[in-house]
N, C-alpha and C positions, 0 to 999 in steps of 0.2 A: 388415356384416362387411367389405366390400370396402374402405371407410375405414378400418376398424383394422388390416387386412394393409397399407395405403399407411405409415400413421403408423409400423407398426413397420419396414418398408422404411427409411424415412426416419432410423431412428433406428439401424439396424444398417450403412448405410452411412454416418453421419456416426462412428458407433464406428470403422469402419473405417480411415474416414481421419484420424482424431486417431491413435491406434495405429501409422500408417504415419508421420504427423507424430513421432509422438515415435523411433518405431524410427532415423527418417533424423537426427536431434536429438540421439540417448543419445550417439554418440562424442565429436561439441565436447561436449556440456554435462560429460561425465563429466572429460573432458581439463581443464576449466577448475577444476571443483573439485576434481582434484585439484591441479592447480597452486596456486590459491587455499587447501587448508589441508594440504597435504602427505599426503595419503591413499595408501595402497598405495605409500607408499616414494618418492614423488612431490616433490622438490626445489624451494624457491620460487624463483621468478623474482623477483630483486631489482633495484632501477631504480637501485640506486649503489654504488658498494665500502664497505666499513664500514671506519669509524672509529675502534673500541672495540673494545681488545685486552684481553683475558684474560689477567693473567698467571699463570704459573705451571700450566696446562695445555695439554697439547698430545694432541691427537688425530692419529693415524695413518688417512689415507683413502688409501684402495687404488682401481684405476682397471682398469676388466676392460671388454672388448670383445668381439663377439659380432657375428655377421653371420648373416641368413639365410638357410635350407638352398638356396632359387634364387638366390641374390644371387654371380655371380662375382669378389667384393671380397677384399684382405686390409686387416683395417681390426685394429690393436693400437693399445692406449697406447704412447705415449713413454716411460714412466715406469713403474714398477707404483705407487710409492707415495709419498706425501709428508705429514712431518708439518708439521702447523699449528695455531698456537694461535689457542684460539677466538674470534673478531673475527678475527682475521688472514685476508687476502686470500691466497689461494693460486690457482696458474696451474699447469695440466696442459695436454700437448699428446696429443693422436690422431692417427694417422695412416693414411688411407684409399688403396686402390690399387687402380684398377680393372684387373681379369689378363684380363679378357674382347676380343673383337675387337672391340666397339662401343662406344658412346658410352653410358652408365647413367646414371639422377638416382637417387640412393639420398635416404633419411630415415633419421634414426635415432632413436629413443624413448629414455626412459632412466629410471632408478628409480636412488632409494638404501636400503642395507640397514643397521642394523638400520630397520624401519618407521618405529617411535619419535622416530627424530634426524631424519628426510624432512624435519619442520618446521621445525628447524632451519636446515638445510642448503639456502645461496642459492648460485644461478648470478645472476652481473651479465651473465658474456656466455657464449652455447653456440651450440654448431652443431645441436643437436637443434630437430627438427621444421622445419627448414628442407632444401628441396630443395639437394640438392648433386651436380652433374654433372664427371664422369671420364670424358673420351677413354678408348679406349683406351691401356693400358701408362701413363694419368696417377697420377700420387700427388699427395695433398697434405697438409700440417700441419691440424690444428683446432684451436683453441684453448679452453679451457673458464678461466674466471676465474671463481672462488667464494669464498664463507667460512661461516662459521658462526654464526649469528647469536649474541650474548654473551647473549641468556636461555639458550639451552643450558647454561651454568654454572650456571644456577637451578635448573634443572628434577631434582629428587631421581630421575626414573625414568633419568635418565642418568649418574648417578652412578657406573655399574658400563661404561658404553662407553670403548673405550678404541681403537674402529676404526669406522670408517663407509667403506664400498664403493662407488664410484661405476662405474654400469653400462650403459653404452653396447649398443646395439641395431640396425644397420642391416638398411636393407628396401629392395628395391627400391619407387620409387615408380611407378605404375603411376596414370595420371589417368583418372577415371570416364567411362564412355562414357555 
């Protein structure tokens, strides 16, 4: 009996620690697929500006900002909105302002709405998920360079979009002890 309390010993702490393996794993992996297929509103990371213009539609994207409830930033778009036709490169600016007495690294996350068009919708260059540190009373520009990928004009479920929201998130960043 004493062997078969060992084996299950053995088997409840390898459970344990796979479970903590994946617990410490789910944020990258979850991060990557959505990057990778545009899930939960999640915007693709493109590695070049596009080439292939759409004509004859133009989508209107809106640009919202949002800072968290500890975070003493004021961080707004430059812009609220701008239209672009699909293929077409489009450039937004942000602008982050640390109001606090100290020095902060913030990150900021970001989704696009409706879900649907996430897939669509590439960043070639963002300041998201990158640390970005403010002096105190610093401000600075961000830049966001996107477009839309041209199968969006294929796609029949978007046939009826006529706006896509680009939504910025900052947090302070706080590194694991």
């Amino acid at each position: 009996m004493h062997q078969k309390d060992n084996h299950i010993a053995i088997i409840l702490v390898g459970i344990t620690v796979f479970m903590l393996a994946v617990a410490f794993a789910s944020v990258p992996l979850y991060r990557l697929i959505c990057q990778k297929t545009g899930f939960g509103g999640t915007p693709q990371k493109a590695l070049a500006i596009s080439n292939t213009v759409v004509q004859g539609r133009e989508i209107i994207v809106q640009f919202t900002a949002n800072t968290h409830r500890d975070l003493p930033w004021g961080f707004r778009p430059m812009q609220h909105e701008s239209k672009v036709k699909i293929g077409e490169n489009g450039l937004a600016y942000y602008y982050a302002e640390n109001k606090s007495e100290r020095p902060i690294v913030g990150m900021a996350t970001y989704n696009v709405s409706p879900d649907k068009a996430a897939i669509y919708f590439n960043k070639v260059q963002c300041f998201c998920f990158e640390q970005q540190k403010l002096n105190p009373g610093q401000g600075m520009e961000m830049p966001v360079l996107f477009f839309l990928d041209p199968e969006f004009a294929k796609d029949p479920a978007l046939k009826d979009v006529k706006t896509i929201t680009l939504s910025y998130t900052f947090f302070e960043y706080k590194k694991r002890k």
